[in-house]
N, C-alpha and C positions, 0 to 999 in steps of 0.2 A: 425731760430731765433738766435741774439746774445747771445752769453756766458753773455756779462754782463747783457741782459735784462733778461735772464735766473735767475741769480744773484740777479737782483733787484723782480723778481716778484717770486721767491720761499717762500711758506710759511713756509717752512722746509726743514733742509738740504738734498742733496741726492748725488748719486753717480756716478764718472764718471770715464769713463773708459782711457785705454791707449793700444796702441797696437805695434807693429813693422810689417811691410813691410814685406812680406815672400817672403824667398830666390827662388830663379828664378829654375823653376819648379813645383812650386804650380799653381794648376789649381783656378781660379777664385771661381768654387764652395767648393772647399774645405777651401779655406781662408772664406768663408763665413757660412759654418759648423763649423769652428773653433772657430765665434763670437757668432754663435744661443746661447747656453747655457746662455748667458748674456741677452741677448733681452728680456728673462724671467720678469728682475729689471724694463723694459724700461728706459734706461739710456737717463741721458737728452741730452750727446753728446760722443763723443769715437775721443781721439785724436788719432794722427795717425805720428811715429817717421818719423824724414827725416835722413840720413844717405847719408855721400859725399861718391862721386864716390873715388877709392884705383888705385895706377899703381903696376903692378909686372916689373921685368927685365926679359926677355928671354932672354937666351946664343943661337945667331944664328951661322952659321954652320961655317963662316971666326972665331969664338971665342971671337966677340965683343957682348953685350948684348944691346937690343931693350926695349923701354920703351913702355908699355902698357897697356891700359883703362881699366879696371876690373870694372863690375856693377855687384854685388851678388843679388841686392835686384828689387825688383819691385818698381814704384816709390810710394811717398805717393800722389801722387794726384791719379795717376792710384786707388790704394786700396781704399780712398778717393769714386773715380766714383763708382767702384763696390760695395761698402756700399750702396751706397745710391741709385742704382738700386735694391737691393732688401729687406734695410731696411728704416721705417722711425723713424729715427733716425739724428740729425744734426753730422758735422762732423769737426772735426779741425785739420789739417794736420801744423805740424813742417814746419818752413822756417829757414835754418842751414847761416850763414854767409859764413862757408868754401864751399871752392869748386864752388861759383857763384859770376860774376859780377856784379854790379848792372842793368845792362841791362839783363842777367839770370833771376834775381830777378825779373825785371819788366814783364817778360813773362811769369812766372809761375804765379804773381799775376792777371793777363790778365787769362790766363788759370782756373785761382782758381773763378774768377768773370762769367766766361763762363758758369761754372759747378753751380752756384747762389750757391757757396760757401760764407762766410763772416766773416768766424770766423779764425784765425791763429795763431799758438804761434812763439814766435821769437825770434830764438836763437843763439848763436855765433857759436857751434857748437863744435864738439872734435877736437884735433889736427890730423894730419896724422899719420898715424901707421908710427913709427921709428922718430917721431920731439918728444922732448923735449917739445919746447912752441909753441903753436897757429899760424902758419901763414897765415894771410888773402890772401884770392888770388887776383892778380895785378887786377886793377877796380876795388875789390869787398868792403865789409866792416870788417872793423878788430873787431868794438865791436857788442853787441844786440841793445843797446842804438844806433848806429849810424841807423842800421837794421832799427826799429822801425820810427827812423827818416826818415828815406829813403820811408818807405810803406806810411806813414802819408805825405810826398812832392808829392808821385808819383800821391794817391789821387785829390789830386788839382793841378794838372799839366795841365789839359787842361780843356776848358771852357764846353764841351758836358760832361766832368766825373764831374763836378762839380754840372752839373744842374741834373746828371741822381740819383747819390749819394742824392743828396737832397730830392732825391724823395724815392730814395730806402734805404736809410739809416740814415734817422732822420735830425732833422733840423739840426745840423751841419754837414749832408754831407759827415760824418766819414761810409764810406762804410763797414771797414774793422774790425771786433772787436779784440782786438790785446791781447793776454796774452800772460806773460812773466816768467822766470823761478829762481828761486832762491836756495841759499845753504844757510838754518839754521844754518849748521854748518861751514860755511866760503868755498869759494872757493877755493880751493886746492896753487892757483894763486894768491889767495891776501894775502896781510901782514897782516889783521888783521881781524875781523868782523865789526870793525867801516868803514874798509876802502870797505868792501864788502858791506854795507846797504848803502852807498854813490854813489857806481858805481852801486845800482840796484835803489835807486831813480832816476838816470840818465835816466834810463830805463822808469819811471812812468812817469818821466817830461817830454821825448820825446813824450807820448802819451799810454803808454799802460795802459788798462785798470782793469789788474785783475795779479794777479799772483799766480803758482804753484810752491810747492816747493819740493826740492827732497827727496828723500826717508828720514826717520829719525826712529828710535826704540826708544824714548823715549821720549814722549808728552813734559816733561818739554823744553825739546829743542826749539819746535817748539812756547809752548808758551813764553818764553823768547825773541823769534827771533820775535813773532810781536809785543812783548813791544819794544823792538830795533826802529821798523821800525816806530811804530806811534810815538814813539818820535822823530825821523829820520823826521816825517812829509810825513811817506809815509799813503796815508788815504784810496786805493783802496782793495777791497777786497783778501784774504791771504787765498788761498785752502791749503791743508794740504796732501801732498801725502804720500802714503804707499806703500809696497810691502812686502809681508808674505816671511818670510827666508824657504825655502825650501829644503833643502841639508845643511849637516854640512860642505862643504866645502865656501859654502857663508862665514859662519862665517868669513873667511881670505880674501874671493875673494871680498864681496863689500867694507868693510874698503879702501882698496887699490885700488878698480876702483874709487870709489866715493867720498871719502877720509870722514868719517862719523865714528862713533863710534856704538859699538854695545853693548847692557849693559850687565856688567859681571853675573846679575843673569840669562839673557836670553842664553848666551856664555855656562856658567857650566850647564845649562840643557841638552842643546846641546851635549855638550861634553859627560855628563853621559850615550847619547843612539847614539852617532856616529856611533854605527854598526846596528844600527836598522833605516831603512829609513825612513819609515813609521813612527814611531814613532817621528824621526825630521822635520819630516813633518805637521803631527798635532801639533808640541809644536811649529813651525814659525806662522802655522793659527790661534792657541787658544790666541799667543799673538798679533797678526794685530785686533783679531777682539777685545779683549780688548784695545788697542789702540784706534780704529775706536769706540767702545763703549763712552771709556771716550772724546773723541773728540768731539762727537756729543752732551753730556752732557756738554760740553761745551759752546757749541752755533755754534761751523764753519760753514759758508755757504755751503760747498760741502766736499765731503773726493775724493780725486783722487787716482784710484788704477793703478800702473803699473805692468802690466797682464805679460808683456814678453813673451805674447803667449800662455800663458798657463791660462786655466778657470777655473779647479775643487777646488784648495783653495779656490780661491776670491769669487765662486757662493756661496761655503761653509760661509764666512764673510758675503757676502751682504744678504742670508736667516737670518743670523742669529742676522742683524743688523739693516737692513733698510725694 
């Protein structure tokens, strides 16, 4: 089932998940013990990160250095199949712009339709460890907007995917349900937030259908960022994601990955029990799941949690929420 038909036939909001790819050595059942705890909510779907392939340099023995393919991660579609071999559950695997052509592109969405996948988010992607700014790679796409654009042409690229989509994907033939990803608090990359709700309408306009946003610690954010966007005339639906701070060293570490604020009364809590783990660990829970409380009294369609692999917070929120 699509995400947005999900969206449209909800009577009430609910919960979805988010996962990463586990590093190479994890055995298929163990990544699948790792999601059980969740299955409990029956989540309506569990996206699933893509993460581009990294080169390291090796020093060979003449003393000149060799460039080399480094893949840490197992892929998201692979994790993707194994889901859905032993849950049911739908599933929505990341499509990153870095690191693929658009012939890349076109083979994993080939792939994704194989597996009667339907659902994808679509995104530009992080830069290369050691670049500064974003570089697309040669053939590939430089924005999400172009991305997006690209899945929604390939759709109707030939006359058999057009009559088959028709059938399988509603009268306009849109096989693919596409959500896209947003910064409440501005992309780290743009000059302003006006110039950031412009280049993520760019995104709706090309066709996508729903959007997630990133992390944020204080509600008012998030609702200011959708008055932005409806007056922006962006009208598709605005999930609200979260993540429970778990360690006092977040406190430093997400500002600076994500570039987000973290509010000073939740900061000085923090800091008063930095030597107590445990204790910073229930005051990241106690406030996600207030967050997620007053969200839901709000009205949002869905709350997206990003798990990072880890279940016992979030099981702890979603009992005590939904």
């Amino acid at each position: 089932m699509k995400v947005s038909d999900i969206l449209a036939s909800s009577s009430q909001a609910y919960p979805s998940l988010e996962i990463v790819p586990p590093l190479r050595g994890m055995t298929k059942n163990e990544l699948l013990e790792s999601i059980a705890p969740f299955m409990e909510f029956s989540p309506k779907y569990i996206n699933v990160t893509s993460h581009r392939d990294e080169f390291e340099y090796r020093e060979e023995a003449d003393g000149s250095f060799s460039r080399h393919l480094v893949r840490n991660r197992i892929s998201e579609t692979t994790v993707c199949a194994a889901i859905m071999s032993k849950y049911d559950v739908e599933v929505v695997p990341h499509l990153i712009c870095g690191g693929n052509t658009r012939e890349e592109i076109e083979s994993r969405l080939d792939n994704l339709e194989f597996l009667g996948i339907n659902n994808i988010v679509a995104l530009r992607g992080d830069s290369m460890t050691g670049e500064k700014r974003f570089t697309p790679t040669p053939g590939g796409y430089r924005y999400a907007s172009e991305l997006v654009e690209g899945i929604r042409a390939y759709q109707g690229s030939a006359g058999y995917r057009r009559s088959r989509h028709m059938e399988e994907g509603g009268e306009d033939g849109r096989y693919f349900c596409i959500g896209v990803g947003a910064y409440p608090e501005k992309h780290f990359e743009a000059a302003n937030i006006e110039t950031d709700i412009m280049n993520l309408k760019k995104k709706v306009d090309a066709g996508a259908d729903y959007i997630i946003t990133q992390m944020f610690f204080d509600n008012k954010v998030y609702y200011d960022f959708v008055a932005r966007c409806r007056e922006a005339g962006i009208d598709v639906p605005i999930i609200p994601g979260l993540k429970p701070l778990s360690t006092a060293r977040q406190v430093s570490m997400l500002p600076e990955a994500f570039s987000l604020d973290i509010p000073l009364e939740l900061t000085k809590e923090i800091e008063k029990f930095s030597n107590d783990k445990e204790a910073v660990y229930q005051i990241g829970t106690e406030w996600c799941a207030m967050q997620c409380k007053d969200l839901l009294k709000s009205g949002v369609p869905a709350v997206h949690f990003y798990t990072m692999g880890k279940s016992r917070n979030i099981v702890e929120i979603l009992r005590e929420c939904f």
